[in-house]
Backbone atoms as SQL, in Angstrom:
CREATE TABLE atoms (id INTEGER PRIMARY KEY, chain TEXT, resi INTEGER, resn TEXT, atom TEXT, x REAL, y REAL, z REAL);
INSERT INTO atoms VALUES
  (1, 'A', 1, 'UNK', 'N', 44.510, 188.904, 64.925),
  (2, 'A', 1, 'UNK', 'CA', 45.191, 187.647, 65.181),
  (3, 'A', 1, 'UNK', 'C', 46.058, 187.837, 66.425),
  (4, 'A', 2, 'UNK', 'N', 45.443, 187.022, 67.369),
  (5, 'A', 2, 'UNK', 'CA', 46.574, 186.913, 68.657),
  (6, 'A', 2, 'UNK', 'C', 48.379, 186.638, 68.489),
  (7, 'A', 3, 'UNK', 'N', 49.118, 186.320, 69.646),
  (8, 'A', 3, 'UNK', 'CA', 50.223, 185.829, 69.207),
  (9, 'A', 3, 'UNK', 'C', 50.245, 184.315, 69.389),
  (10, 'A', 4, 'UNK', 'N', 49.348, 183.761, 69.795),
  (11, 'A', 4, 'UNK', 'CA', 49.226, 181.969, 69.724),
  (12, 'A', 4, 'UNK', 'C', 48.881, 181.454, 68.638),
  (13, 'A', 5, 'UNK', 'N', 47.500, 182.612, 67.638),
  (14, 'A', 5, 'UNK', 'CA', 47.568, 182.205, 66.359),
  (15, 'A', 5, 'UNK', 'C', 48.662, 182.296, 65.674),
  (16, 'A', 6, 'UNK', 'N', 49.271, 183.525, 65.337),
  (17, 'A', 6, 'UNK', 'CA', 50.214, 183.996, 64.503),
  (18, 'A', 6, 'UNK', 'C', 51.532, 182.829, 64.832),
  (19, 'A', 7, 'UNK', 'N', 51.522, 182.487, 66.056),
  (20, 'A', 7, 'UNK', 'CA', 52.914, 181.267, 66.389),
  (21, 'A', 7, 'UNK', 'C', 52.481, 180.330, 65.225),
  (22, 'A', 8, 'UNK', 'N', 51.086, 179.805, 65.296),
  (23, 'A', 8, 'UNK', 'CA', 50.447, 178.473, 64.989),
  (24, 'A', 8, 'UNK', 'C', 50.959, 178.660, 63.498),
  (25, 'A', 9, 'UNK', 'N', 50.569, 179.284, 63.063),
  (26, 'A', 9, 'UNK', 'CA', 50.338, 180.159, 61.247),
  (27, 'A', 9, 'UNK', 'C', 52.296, 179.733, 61.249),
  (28, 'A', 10, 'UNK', 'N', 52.634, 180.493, 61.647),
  (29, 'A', 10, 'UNK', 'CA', 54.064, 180.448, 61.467),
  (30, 'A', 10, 'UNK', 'C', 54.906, 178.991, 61.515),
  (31, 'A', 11, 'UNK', 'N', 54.423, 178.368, 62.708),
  (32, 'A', 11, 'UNK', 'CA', 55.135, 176.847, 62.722),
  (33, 'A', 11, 'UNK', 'C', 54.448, 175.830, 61.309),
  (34, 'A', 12, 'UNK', 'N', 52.927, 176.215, 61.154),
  (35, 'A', 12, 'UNK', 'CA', 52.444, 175.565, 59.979),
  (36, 'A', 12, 'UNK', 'C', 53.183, 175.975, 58.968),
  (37, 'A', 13, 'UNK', 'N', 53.236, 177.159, 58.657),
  (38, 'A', 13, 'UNK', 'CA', 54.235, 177.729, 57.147),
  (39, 'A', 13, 'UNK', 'C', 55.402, 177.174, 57.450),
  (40, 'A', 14, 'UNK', 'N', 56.802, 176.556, 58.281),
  (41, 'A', 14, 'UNK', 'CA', 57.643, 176.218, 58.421),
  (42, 'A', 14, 'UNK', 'C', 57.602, 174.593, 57.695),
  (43, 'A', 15, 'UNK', 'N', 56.579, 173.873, 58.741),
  (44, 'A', 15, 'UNK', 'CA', 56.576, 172.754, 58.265),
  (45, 'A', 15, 'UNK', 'C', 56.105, 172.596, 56.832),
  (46, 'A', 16, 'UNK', 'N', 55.202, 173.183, 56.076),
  (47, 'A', 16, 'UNK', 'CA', 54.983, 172.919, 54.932),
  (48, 'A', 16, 'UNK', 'C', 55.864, 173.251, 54.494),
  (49, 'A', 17, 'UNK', 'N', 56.901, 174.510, 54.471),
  (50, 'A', 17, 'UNK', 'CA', 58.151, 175.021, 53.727),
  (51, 'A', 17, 'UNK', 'C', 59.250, 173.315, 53.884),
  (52, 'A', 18, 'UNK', 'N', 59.119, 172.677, 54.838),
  (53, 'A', 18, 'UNK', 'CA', 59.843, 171.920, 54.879),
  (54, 'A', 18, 'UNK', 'C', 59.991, 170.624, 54.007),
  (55, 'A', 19, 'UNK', 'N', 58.168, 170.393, 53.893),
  (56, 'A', 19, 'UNK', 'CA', 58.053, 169.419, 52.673),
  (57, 'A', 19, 'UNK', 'C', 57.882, 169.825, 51.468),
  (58, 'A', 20, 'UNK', 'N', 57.806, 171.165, 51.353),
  (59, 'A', 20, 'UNK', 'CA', 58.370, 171.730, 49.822),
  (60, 'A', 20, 'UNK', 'C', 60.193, 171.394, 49.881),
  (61, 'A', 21, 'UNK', 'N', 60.625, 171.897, 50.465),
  (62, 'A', 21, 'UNK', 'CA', 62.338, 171.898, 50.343),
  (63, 'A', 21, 'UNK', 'C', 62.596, 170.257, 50.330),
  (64, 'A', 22, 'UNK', 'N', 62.240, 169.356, 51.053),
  (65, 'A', 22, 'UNK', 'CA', 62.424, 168.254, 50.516),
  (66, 'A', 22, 'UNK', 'C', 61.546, 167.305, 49.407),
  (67, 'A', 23, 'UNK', 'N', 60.639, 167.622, 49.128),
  (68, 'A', 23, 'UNK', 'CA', 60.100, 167.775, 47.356),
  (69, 'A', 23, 'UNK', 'C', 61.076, 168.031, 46.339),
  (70, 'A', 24, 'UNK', 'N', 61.950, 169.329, 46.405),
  (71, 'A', 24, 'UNK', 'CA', 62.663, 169.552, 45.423),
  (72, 'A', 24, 'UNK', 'C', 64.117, 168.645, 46.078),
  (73, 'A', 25, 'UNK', 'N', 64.269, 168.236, 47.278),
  (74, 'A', 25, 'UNK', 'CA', 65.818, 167.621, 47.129),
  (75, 'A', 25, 'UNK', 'C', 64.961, 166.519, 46.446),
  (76, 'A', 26, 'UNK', 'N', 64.096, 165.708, 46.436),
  (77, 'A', 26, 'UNK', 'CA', 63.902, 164.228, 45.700),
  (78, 'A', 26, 'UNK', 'C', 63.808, 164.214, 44.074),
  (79, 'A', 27, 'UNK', 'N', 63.217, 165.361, 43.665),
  (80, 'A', 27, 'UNK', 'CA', 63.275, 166.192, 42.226),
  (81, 'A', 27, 'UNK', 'C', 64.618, 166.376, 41.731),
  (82, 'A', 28, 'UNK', 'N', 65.801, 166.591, 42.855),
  (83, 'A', 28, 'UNK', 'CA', 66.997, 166.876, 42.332),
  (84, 'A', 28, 'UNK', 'C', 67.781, 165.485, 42.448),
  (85, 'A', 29, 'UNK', 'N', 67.250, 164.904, 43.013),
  (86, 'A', 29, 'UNK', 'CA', 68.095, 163.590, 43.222),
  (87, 'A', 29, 'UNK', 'C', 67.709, 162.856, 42.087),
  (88, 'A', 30, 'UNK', 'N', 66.404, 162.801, 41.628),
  (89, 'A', 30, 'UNK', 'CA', 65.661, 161.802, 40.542),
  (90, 'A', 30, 'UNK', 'C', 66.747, 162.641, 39.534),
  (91, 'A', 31, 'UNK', 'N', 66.991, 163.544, 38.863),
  (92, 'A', 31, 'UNK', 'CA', 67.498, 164.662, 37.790),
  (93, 'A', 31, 'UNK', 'C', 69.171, 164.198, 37.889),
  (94, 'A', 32, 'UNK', 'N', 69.477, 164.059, 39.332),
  (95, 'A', 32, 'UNK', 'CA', 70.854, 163.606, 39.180),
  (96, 'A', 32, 'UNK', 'C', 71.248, 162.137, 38.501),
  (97, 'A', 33, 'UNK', 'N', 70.167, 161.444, 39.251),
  (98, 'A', 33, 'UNK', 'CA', 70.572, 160.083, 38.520),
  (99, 'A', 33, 'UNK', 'C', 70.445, 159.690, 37.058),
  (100, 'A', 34, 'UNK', 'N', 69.872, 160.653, 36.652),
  (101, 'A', 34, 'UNK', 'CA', 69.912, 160.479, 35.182),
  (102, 'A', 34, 'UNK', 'C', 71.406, 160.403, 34.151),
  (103, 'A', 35, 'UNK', 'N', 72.060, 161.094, 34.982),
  (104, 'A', 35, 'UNK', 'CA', 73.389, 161.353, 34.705),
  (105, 'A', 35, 'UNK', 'C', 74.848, 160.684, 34.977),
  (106, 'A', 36, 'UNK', 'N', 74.318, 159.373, 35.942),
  (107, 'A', 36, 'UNK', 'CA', 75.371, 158.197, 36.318),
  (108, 'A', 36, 'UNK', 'C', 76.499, 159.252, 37.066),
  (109, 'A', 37, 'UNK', 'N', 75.956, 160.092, 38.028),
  (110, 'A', 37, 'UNK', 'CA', 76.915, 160.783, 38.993),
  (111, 'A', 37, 'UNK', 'C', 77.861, 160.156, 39.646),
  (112, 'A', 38, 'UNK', 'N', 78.879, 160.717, 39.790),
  (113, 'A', 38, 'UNK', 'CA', 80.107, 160.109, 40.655),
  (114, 'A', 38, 'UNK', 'C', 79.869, 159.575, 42.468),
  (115, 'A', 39, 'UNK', 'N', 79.835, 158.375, 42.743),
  (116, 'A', 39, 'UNK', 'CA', 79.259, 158.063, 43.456),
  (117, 'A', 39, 'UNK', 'C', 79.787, 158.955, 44.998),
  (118, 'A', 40, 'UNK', 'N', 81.209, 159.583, 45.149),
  (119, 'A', 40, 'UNK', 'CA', 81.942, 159.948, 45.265),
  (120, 'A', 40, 'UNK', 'C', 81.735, 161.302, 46.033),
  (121, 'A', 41, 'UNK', 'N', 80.861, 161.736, 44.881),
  (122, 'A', 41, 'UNK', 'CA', 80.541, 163.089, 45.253),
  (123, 'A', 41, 'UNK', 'C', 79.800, 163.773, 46.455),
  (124, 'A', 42, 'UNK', 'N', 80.120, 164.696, 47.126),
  (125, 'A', 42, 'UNK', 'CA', 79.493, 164.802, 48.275),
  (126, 'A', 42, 'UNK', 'C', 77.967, 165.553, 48.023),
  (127, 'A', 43, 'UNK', 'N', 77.816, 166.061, 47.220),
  (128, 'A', 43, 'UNK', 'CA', 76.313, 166.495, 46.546),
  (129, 'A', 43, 'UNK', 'C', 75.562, 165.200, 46.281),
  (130, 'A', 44, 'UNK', 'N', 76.617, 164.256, 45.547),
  (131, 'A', 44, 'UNK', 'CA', 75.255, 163.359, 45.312),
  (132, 'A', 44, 'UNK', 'C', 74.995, 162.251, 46.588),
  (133, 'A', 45, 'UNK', 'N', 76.087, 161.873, 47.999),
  (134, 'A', 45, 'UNK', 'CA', 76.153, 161.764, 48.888),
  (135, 'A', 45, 'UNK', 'C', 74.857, 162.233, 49.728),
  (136, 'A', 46, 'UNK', 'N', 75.279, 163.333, 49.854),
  (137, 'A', 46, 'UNK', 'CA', 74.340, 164.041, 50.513),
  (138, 'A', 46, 'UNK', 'C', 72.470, 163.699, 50.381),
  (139, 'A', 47, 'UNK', 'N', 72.601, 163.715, 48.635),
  (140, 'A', 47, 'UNK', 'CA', 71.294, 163.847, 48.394),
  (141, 'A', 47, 'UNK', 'C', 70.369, 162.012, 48.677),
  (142, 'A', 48, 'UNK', 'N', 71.924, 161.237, 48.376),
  (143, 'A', 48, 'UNK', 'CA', 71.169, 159.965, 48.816),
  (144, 'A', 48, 'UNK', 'C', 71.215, 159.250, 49.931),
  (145, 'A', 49, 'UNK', 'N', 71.885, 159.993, 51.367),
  (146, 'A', 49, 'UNK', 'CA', 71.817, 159.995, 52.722),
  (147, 'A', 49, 'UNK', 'C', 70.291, 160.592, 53.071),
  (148, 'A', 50, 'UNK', 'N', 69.668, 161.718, 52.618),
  (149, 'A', 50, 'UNK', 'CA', 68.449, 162.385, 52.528),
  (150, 'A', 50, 'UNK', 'C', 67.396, 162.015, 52.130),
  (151, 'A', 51, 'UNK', 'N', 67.319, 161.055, 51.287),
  (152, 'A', 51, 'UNK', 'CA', 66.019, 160.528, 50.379),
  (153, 'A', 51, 'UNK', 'C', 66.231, 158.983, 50.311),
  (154, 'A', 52, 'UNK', 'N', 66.892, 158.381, 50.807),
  (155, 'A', 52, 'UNK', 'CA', 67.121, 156.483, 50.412),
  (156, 'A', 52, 'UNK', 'C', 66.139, 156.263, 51.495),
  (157, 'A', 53, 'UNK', 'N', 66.089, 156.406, 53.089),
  (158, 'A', 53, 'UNK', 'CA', 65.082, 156.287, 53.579),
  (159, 'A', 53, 'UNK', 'C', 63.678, 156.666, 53.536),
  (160, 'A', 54, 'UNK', 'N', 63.411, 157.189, 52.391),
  (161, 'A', 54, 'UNK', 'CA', 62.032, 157.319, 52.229),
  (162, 'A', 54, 'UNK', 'C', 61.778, 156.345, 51.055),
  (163, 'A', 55, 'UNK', 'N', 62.823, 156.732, 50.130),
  (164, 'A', 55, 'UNK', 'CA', 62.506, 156.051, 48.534),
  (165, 'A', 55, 'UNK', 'C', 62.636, 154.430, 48.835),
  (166, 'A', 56, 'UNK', 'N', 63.747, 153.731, 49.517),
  (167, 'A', 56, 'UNK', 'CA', 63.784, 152.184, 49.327),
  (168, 'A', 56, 'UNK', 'C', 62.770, 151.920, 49.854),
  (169, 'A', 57, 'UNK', 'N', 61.644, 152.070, 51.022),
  (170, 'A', 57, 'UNK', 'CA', 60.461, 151.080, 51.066),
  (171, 'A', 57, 'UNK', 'C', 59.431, 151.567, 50.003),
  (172, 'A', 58, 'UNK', 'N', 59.796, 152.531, 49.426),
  (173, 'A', 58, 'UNK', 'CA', 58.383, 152.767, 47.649),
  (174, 'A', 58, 'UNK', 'C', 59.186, 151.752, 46.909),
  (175, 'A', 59, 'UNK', 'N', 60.394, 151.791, 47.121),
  (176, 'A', 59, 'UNK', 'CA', 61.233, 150.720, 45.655),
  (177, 'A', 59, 'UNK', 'C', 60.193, 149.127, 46.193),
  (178, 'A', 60, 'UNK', 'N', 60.233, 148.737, 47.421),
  (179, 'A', 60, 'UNK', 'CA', 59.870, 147.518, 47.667),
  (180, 'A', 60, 'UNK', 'C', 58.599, 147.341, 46.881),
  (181, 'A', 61, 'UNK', 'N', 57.338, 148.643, 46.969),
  (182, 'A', 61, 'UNK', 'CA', 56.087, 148.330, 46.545),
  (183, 'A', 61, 'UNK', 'C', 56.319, 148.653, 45.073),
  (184, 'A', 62, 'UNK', 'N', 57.046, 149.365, 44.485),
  (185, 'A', 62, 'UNK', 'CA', 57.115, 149.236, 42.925),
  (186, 'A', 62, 'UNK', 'C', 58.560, 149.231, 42.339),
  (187, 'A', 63, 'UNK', 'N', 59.090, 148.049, 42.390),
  (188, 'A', 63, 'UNK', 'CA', 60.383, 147.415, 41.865),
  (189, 'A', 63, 'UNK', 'C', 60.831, 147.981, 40.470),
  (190, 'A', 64, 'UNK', 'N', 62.057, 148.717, 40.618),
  (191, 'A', 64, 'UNK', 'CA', 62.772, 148.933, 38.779),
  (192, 'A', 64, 'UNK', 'C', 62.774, 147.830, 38.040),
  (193, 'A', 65, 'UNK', 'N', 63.049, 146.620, 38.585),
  (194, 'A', 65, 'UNK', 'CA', 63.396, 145.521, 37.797),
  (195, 'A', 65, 'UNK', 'C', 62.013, 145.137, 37.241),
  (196, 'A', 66, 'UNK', 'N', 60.653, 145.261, 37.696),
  (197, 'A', 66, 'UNK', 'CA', 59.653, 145.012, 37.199),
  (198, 'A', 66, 'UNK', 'C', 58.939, 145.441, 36.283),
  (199, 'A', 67, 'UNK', 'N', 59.499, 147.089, 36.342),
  (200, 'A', 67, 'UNK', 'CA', 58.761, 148.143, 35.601),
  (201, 'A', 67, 'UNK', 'C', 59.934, 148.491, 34.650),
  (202, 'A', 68, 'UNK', 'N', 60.442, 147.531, 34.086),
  (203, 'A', 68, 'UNK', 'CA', 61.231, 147.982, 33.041),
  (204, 'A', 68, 'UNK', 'C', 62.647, 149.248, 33.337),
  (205, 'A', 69, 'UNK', 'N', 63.264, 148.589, 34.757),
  (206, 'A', 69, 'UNK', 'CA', 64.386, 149.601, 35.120),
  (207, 'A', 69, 'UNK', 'C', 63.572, 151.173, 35.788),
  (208, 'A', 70, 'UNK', 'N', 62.552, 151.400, 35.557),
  (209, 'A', 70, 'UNK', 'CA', 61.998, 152.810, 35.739),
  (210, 'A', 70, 'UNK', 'C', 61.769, 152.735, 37.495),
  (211, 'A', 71, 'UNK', 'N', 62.116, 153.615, 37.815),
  (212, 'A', 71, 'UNK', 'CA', 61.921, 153.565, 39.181),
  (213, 'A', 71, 'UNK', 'C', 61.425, 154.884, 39.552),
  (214, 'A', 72, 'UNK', 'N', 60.187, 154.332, 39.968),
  (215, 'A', 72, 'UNK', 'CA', 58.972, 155.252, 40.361),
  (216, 'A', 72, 'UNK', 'C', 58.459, 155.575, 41.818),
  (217, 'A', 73, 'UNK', 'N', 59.867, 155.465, 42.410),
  (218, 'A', 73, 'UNK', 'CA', 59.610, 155.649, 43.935),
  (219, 'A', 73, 'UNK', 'C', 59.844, 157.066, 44.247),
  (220, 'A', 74, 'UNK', 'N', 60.329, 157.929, 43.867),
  (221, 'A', 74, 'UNK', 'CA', 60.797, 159.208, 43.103),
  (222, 'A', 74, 'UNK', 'C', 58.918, 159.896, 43.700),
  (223, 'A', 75, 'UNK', 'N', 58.732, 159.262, 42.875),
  (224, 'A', 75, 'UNK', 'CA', 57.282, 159.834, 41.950),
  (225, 'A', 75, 'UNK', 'C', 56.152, 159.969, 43.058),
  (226, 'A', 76, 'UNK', 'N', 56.639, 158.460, 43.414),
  (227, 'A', 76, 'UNK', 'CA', 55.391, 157.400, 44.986),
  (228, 'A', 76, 'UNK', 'C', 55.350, 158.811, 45.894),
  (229, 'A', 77, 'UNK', 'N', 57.225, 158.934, 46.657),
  (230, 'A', 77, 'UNK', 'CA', 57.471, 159.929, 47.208),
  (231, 'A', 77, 'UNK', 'C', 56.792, 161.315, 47.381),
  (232, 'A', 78, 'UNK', 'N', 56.656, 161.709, 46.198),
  (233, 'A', 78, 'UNK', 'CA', 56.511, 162.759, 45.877),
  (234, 'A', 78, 'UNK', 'C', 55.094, 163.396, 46.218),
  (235, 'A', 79, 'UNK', 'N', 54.343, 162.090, 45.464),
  (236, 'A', 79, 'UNK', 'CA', 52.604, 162.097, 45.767),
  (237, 'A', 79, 'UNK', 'C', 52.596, 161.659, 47.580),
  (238, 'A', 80, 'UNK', 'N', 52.822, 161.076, 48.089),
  (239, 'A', 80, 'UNK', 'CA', 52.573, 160.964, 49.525),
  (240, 'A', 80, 'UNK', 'C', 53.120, 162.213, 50.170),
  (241, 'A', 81, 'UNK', 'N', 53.905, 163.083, 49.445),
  (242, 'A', 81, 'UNK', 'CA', 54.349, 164.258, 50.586),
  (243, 'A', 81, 'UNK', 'C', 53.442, 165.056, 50.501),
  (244, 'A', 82, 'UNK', 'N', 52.998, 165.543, 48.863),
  (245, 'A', 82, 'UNK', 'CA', 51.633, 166.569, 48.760),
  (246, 'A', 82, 'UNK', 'C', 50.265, 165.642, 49.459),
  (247, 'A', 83, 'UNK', 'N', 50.232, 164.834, 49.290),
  (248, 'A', 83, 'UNK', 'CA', 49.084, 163.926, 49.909),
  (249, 'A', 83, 'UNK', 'C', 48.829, 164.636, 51.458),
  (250, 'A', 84, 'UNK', 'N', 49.800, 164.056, 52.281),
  (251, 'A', 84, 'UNK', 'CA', 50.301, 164.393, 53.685),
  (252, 'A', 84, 'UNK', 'C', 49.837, 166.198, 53.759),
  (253, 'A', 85, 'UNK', 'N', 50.733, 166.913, 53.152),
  (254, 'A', 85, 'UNK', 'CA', 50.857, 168.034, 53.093),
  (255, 'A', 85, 'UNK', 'C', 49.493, 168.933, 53.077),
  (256, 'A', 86, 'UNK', 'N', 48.312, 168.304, 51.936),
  (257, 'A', 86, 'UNK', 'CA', 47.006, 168.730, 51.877),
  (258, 'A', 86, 'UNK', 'C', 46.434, 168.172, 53.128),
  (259, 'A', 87, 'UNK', 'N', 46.564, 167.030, 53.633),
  (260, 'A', 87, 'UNK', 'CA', 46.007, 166.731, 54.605),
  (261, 'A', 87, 'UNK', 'C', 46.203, 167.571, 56.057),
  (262, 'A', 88, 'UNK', 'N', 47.237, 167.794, 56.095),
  (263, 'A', 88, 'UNK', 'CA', 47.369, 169.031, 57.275),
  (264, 'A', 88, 'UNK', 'C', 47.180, 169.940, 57.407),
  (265, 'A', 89, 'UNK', 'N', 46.806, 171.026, 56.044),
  (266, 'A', 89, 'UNK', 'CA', 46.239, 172.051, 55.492),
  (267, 'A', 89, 'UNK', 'C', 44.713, 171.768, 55.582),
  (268, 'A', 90, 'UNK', 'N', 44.066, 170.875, 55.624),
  (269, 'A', 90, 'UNK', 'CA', 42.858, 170.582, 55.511),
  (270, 'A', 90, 'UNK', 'C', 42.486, 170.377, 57.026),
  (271, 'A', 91, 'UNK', 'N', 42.774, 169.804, 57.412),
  (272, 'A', 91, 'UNK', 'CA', 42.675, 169.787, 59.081),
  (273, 'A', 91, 'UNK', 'C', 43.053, 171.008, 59.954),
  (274, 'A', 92, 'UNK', 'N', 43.481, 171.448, 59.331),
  (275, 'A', 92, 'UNK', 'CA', 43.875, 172.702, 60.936),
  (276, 'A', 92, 'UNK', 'C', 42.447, 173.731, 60.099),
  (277, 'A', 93, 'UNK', 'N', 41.488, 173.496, 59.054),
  (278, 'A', 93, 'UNK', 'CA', 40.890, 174.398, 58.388),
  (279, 'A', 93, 'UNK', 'C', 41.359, 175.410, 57.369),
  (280, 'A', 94, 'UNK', 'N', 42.220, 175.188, 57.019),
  (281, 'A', 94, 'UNK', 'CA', 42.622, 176.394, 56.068),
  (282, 'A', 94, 'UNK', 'C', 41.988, 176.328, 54.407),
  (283, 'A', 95, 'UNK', 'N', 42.026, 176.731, 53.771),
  (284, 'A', 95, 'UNK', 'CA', 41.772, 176.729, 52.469),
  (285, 'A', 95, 'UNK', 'C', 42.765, 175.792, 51.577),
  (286, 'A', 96, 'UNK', 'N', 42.446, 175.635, 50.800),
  (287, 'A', 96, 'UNK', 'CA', 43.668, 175.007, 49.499),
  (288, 'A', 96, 'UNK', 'C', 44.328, 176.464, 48.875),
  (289, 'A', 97, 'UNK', 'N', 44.077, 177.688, 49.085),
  (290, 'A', 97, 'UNK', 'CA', 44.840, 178.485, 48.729),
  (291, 'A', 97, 'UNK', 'C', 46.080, 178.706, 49.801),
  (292, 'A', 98, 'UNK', 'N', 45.843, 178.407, 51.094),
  (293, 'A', 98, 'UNK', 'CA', 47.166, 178.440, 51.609),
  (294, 'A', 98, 'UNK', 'C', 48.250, 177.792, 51.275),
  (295, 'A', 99, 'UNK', 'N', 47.803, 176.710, 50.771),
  (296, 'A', 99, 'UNK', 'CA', 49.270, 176.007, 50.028),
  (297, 'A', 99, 'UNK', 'C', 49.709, 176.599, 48.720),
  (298, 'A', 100, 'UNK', 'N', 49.488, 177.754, 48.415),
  (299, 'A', 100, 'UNK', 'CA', 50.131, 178.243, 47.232),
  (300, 'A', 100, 'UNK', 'C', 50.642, 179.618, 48.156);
């Protein structure tokens, strides 16, 4: 492996590390709200400065108020990042074992 591959390999493992790490902030944010957190708080601040721009246009296509309060934008999120994520793994050629 040259050093243009090994760059390539490396910036790919970054970016996927990146939509893993924000996978689990939306996992931790869905987990927080379960708990009627202090709005206050700079953790839970943080986590909904980080994820409201992705989650409110999934809220538009699947509304809490429709689905019985459940809000499944969380979820929407979640599947479009691995979606995305396989798709870039699949295109540069790699295997589906590189994503593990």
């Amino acid at each position: 492996m040259n050093f243009a591959q090994g760059f390539g390999l490396s910036l790919l493992q970054l970016v996927l590390g990146v939509f893993d790490l924000y996978t689990w902030v939306i996992i931790i944010r869905a987990l927080v709200s379960w708990v009627s957190p202090d709005p206050h708080n700079p953790l839970v601040r943080m986590l909904h400065v980080a994820t409201e721009p992705v989650l409110r246009p999934l809220r538009r296509l699947a509304p809490p108020h429709k689905l019985g309060g459940l809000d499944l934008s969380p979820l929407l999120a979640i599947l479009i990042l691995q979606f995305v994520k396989n798709g870039i793994v699949y295109s540069l050629g790699y295997s589906p074992r590189f994503l593990f």
